[in-house]
C-alpha positions in Angstrom: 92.2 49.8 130.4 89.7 48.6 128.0 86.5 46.8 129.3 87.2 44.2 127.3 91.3 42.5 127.1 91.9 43.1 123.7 93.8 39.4 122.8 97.9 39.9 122.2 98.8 40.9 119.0 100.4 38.1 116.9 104.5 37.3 116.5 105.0 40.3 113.5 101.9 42.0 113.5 102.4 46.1 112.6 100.6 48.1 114.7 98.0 49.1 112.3 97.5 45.8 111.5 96.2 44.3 115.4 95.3 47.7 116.8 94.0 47.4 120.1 90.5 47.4 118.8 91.8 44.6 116.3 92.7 42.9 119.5 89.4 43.8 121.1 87.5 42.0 117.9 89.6 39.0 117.6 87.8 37.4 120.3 85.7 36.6 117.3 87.6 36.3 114.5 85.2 35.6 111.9 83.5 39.0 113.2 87.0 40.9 112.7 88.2 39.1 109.4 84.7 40.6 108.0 85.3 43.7 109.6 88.7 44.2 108.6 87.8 43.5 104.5 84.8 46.3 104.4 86.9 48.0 106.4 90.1 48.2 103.7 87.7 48.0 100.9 86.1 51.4 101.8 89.1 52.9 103.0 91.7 52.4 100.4 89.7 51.2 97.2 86.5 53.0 95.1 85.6 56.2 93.7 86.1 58.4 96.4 90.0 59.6 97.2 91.7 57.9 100.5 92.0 61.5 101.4 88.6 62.4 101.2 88.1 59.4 103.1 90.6 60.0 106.3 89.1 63.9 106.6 85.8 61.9 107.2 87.4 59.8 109.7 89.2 62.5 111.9 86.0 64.7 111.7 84.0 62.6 113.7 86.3 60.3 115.5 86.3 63.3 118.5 82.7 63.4 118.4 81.4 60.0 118.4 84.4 59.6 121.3 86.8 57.0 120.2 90.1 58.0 122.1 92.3 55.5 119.8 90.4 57.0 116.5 90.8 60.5 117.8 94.7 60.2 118.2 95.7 57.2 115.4 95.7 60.1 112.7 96.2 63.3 113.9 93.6 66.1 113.8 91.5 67.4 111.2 92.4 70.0 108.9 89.5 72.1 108.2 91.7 73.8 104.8 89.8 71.2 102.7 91.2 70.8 98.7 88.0 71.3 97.8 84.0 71.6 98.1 83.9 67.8 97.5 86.0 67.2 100.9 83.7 70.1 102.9 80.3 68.3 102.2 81.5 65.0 102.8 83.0 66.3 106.3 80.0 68.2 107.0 77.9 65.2 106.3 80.1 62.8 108.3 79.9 65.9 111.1 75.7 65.8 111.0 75.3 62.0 111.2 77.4 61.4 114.3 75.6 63.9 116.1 72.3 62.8 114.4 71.8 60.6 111.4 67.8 61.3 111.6 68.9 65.1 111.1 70.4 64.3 107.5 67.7 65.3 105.2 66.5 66.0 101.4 68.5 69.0 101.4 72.3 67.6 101.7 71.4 65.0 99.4 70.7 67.9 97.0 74.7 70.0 98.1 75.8 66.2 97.8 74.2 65.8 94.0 76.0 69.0 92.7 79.6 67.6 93.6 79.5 63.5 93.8 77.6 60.8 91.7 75.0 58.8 92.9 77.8 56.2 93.4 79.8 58.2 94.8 77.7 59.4 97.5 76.6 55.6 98.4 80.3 55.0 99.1 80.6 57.9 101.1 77.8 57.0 103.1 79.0 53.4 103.3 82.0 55.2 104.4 80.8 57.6 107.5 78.5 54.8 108.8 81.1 52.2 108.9 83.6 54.3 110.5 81.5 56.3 112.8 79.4 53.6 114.4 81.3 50.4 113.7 84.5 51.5 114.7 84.8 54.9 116.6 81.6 53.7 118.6 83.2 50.4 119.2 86.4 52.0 120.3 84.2 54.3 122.3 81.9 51.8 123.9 85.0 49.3 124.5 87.1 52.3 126.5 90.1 51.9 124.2 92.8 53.8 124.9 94.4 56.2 122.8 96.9 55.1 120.0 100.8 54.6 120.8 103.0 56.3 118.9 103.8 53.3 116.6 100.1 52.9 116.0 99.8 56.9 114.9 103.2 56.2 112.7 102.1 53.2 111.6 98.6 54.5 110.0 99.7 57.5 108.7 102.1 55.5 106.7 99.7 53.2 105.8 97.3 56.1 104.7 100.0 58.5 102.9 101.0 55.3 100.9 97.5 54.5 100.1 96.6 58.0 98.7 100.2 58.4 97.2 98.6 55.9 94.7 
């Protein structure tokens, strides 16, 4: 049980839509409508492939502890399509343990594969994911995703990068 009754999800709501923690953050929905647009605006728009994105999002959603971000997508496949999706999992991997341990030097691995835009996103990315959500999940005791939830995203997700 959450420490916190997420609110019921409304009449037609998917569950990807008014996840639990979507039900945990509607208690203020201001909070979660601003939430919800960064949220889809780093996730499924920009420079940086959904894919990309989603290997970020498994990799630390174990460590930083989220049980309902550590099961909505499934583990992590460490066969990465490229060095692009190694350093931006490696990166992701170093600032949920420690974001004070991220130094000049990845900057530098970062430079030789992603722009200077590209590597803002990606940071927008991991800290929005790792400490807004897998650390709210975490802190809030969410349980882990139902099977329609894990369905629901990966749909959502495999769609998204289909484009």
């Amino acid at each position: 049980m959450p420490r916190i009754e997420p609110l019921p999800a409304p009449p037609g709501a998917n569950p990807l839509q008014f996840s639990m923690l979507a039900g945990i953050m509607a208690r203020r929905p201001e909070v979660l409508e601003a939430f919800g647009a960064l949220n889809r605006s780093l996730r499924f728009e920009g420079l940086l492939p959904a894919s990309l994105k989603e290997s970020v999002r498994r990799a630390t959603a174990y460590k930083v502890g989220c049980r309902f971000c550590a099961t909505v997508g499934g583990e992590l496949d460490t066969d990465f399509a490229d060095a692009r999706e190694a350093l931006a999992v490696g990166l992701a991997e170093q600032i949920a343990v420690s974001a004070k341990s991220v130094g000049d030097e990845q900057f530098e691995a970062l430079r030789a594969e992603f722009s200077d835009d590209e590597i803002v996103e990606l940071v927008c990315w991991i800290c929005l994911v790792t400490v807004a959500g897998q650390m709210f999940g975490a802190v809030m005791d969410v349980r882990e995703a139902t099977t329609d939830e894990a369905i629901a995203y990966q749909d959502a997700v495999q769609a998204k990068a289909a484009r």
